[in-house]
N, C-alpha and C positions, 0 to 999 in steps of 0.2 A: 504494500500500500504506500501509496505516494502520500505523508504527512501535510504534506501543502501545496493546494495550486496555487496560481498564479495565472490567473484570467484576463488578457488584454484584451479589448474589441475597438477594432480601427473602426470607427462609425463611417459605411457608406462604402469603404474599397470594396465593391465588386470586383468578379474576376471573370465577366463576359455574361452574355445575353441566357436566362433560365430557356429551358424549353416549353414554356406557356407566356413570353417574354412580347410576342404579340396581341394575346390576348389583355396585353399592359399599356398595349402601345411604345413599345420598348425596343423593339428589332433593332439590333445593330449598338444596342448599348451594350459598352465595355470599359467600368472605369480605370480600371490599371491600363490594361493592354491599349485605349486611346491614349491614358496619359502619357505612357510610352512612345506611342508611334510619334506624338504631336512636339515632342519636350525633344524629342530623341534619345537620349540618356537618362539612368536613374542608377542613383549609385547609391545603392542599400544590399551592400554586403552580407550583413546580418539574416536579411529576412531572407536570400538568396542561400545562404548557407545550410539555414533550416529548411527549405523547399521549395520558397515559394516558386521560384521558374520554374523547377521541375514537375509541376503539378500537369497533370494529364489534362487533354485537351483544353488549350486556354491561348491565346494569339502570342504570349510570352516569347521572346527568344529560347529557345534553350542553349545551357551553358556549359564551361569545362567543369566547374563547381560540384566536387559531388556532394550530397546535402548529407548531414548528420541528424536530422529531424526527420517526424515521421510530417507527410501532406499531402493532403488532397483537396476538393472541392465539392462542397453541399448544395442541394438545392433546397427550393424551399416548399412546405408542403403547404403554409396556411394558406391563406387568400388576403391576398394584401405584399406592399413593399417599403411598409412603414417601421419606422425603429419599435413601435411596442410590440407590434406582430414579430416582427423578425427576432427582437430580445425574449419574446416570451415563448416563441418557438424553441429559442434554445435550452429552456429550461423546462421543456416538455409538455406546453400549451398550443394543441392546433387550435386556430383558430380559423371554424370553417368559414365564418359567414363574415365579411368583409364590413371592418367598422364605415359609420356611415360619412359621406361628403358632401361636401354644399358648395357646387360650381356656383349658383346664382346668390351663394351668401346663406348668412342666416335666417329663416322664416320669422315673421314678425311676430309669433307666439312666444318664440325664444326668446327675443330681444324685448319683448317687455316685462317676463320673467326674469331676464337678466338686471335690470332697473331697477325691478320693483325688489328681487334679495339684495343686490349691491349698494342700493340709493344711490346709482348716477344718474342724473337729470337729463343727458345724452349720451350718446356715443356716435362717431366717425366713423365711416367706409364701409364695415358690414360686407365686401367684397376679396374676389380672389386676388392675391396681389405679394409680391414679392416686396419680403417684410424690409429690407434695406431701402425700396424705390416706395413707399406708401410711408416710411413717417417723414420722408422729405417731402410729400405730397402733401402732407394732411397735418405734417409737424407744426407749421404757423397755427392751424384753425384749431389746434389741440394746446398750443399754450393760451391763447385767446380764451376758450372755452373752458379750458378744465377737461374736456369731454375728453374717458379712451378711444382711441384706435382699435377696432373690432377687424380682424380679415381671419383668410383661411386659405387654402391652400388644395390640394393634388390629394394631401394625405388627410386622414382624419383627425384636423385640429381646430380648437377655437382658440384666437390668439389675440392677445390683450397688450398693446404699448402704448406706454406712457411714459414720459421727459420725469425724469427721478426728482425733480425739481418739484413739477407739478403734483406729480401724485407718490410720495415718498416710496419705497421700497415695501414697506410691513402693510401699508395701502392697500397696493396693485397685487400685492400677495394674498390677500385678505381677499379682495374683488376677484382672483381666477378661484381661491377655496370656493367662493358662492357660487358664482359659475358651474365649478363640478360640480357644487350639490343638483343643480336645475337640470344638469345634461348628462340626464337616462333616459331608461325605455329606449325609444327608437331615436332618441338623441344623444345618445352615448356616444360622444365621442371618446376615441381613444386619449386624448391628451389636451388640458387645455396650459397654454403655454404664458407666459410672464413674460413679454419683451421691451424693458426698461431700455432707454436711452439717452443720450443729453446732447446739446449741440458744443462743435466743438470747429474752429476756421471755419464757421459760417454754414454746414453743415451738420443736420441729424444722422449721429449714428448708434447705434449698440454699445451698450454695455457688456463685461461679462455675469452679471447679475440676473438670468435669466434662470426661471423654476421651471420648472415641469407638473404638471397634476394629471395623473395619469389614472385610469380606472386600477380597481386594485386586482388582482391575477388571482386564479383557482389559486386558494391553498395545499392542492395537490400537485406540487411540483418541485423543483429540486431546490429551491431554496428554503421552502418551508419544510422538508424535509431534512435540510442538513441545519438548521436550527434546531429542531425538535432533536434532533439523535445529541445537540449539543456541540455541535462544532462551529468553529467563529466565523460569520461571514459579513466581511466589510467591502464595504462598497466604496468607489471612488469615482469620484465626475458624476453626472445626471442618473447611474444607477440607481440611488434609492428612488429618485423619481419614475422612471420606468416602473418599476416595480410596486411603487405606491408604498417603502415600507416594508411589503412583504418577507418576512423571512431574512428580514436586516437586520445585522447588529449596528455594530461599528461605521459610519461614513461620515464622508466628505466632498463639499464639494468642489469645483474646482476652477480656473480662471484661463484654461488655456491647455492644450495637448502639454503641452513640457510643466504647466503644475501637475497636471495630473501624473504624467512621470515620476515627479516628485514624491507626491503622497506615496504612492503605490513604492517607491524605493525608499520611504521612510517606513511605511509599513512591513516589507520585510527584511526591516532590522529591528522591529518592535513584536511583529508575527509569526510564532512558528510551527502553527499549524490550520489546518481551514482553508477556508478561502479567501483571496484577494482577489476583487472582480473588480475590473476596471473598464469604462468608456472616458475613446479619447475623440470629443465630437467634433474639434475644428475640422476636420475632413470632409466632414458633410455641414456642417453649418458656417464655417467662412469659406469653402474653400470649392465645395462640389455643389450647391446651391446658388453659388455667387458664380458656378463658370470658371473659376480664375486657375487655368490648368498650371500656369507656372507656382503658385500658390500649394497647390496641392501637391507635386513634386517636390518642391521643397520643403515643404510638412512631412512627406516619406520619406525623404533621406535626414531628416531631424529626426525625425523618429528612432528611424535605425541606427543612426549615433545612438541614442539613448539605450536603444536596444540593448548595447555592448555593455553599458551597466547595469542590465536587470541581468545579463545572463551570467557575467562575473558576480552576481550577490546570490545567486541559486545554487542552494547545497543539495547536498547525495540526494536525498528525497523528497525533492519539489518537483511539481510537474510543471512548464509552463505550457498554456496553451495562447493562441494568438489568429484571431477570425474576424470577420465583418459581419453585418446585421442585413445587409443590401447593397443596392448600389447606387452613387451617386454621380454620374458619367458627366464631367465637367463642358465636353464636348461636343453633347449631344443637343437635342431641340427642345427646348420648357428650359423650369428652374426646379424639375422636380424628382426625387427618389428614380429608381431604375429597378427594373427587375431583372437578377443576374443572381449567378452563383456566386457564393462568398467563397474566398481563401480558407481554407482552416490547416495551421501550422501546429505540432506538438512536439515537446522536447525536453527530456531530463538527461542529467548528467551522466546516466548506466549506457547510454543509448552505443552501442557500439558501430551501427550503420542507420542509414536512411528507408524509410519505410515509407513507401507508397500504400495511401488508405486509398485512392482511389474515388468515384464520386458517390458522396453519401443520398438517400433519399429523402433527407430531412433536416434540419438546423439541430435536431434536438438527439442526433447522437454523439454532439459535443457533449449534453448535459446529460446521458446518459453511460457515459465515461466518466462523469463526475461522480455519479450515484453511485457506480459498480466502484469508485475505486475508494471511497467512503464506506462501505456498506449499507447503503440509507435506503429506502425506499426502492422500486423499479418505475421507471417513468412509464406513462402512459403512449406513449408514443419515443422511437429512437432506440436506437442499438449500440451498446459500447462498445469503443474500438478498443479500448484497456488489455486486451488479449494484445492485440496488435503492436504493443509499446515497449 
């Protein structure tokens, strides 16, 4: 038994187009292998060493490199290509029936329930709209007003920004808690989001102060299962948020892919056994949302520097693993998620060669490698590869 993983999730590196990638409107999305073609080079040694080119069918070059990790590539079973679907998949939640979306906005039942628990006197936009390009839109008439910023998006979210100025922090936090209470039944969305910002050179941008409220996940699954058996599971980046809680100990959150590196290298010098689950989301929230393909190439080779020091602090019996939730294809047409198979990377220190897993049928026989090598629970869905390691 491996005493501690060591869970990173690259939010959004897909690793090419799923086989229902049409039915997403998705064809031809590929976030690595575009970033790739388009940057030309990518120099992430690290993830290369544990498998990542070597991964069976995928546009990658292949390399002289032989890998010491075990890798392959999952697809996804739930319905959907959103981070709750895709995080909760891996933890052995299908999710058949697709949370709900609002291309034309929210319906005006919800927006007056939203009012009437909040006490805002208005609100702004109530449309689909790319959250960077909408508070520079609507940033004037929202300090004028007082009134939030209401949009949404591809995925299933209601999303709330407000200038930190105007509507303090504990506020707008307060205002999306209400929000989730009103948005069930068949308005359950999956997440409603906190998008604080302030003006800065004449310019509305973002904060890193943004919450998550997320529906809360069956208690049947590997987090509430490795809490219950009593093993520590700390979360790091918007994980508690995904998860609503669920089956969390310990977390934090965090301000940037390299804090979150951080934490998660301060926690195992403090952690020595359980889990350390970490999301590192600029991938997909500055970098694969926004387009900005040189942005995101150099986020992955930042990454893989850092890489070098989570695998030099892993002893004899740690497992790391290292996956995506989706994809978020910078080069492709929208500003939105992708449906692709994720990378999944695994690697301890016993490892004497490299082990092709091959492509999985599901996100959630990452977390059923979890279970079996804990002995907790068996997921309901997912197959562990732990034989394979």
């Amino acid at each position: 038994m491996f005493r501690r993983v060591i869970w990173i999730i690259l939010d959004s590196v897909g690793i090419g187009e799923a086989p229902d990638a049409a039915a997403f409107g998705d064809e031809g999305a590929d976030t690595l292998g575009n970033i790739l073609n388009t940057r030309g080079q990518l120099r992430i040694p690290n993830l290369e060493q544990l498998g990542l080119f070597s991964i069976d069918g995928t546009t990658l070059p292949k390399t002289d490199v032989v890998p010491i990790g075990a890798y392959g590539k999952a697809k996804e079973l739930s319905n959907g290509k959103d981070t709750t679907i895709g995080h909760w998949e891996m933890i052995g939640i299908h999710t058949k029936q697709a949370f709900p979306t609002y291309p034309l906005g929210f319906p005006q039942e919800i927006m007056d329930k939203f009012m009437k628990k909040t006490g805002c006197k208005g609100y702004l936009g109530n449309i689909v709209a790319s959250g960077t390009q909408i508070i520079n839109e609507l940033g004037d008439d929202h300090m004028r007003t007082g009134y939030p910023i209401i949009y949404t998006s591809a995925d299933s979210v209601f999303q709330i920004a407000a200038h930190e100025d105007v509507i303090p922090l504990q506020e707008l936090y307060k205002i999306c808690e209400n929000a989730r209470a009103i948005l069930t039944g068949e308005h359950a969305v999956a997440r409603v989001i906190a998008r604080p910002f302030i003006k800065q050179d004449g310019k509305y941008i973002r904060t890193p102060n943004r919450r998550d409220f997320s529906l809360k996940p069956s208690s049947d699954s590997l987090l509430a299962y490795l809490k219950e058996a009593g093993y520590r599971v700390t979360a790091v980046g918007k994980i508690e948020d995904i998860f609503s809680g669920v089956g969390i100990g310990d977390s934090v959150h965090t301000k940037s892919n390299m804090d979150g590196i951080d934490k998660t290298v301060d926690f195992m010098d403090t952690q020595h056994e359980g889990l350390i689950f970490t999301n590192l989301v600029e991938f997909d929230s500055t970098w694969g949302h926004r387009r900005d393909v040189e942005g995101y190439a150099s986020g992955l080779e930042a990454f893989d520097d850092r890489l070098g020091e989570v695998l030099s602090k892993m002893k004899e019996d740690d497992l790391l693993i290292i996956n995506a939730d989706h994809g978020c294809d910078p080069t492709f047409r929208g500003t939105d998620h992708t449906r692709e198979f994720i990378p999944v990377l695994m690697y301890h220190k016993k490892m004497s060669h490299g082990v092709n897993l091959g492509i999985m049928d599901t996100f959630a026989d990452i977390g059923a490698t979890i279970a079996d090598n804990f002995g907790v629970s068996k997921l309901s869905i997912g197959t562990s590869l732990k034989k394979n390691l």
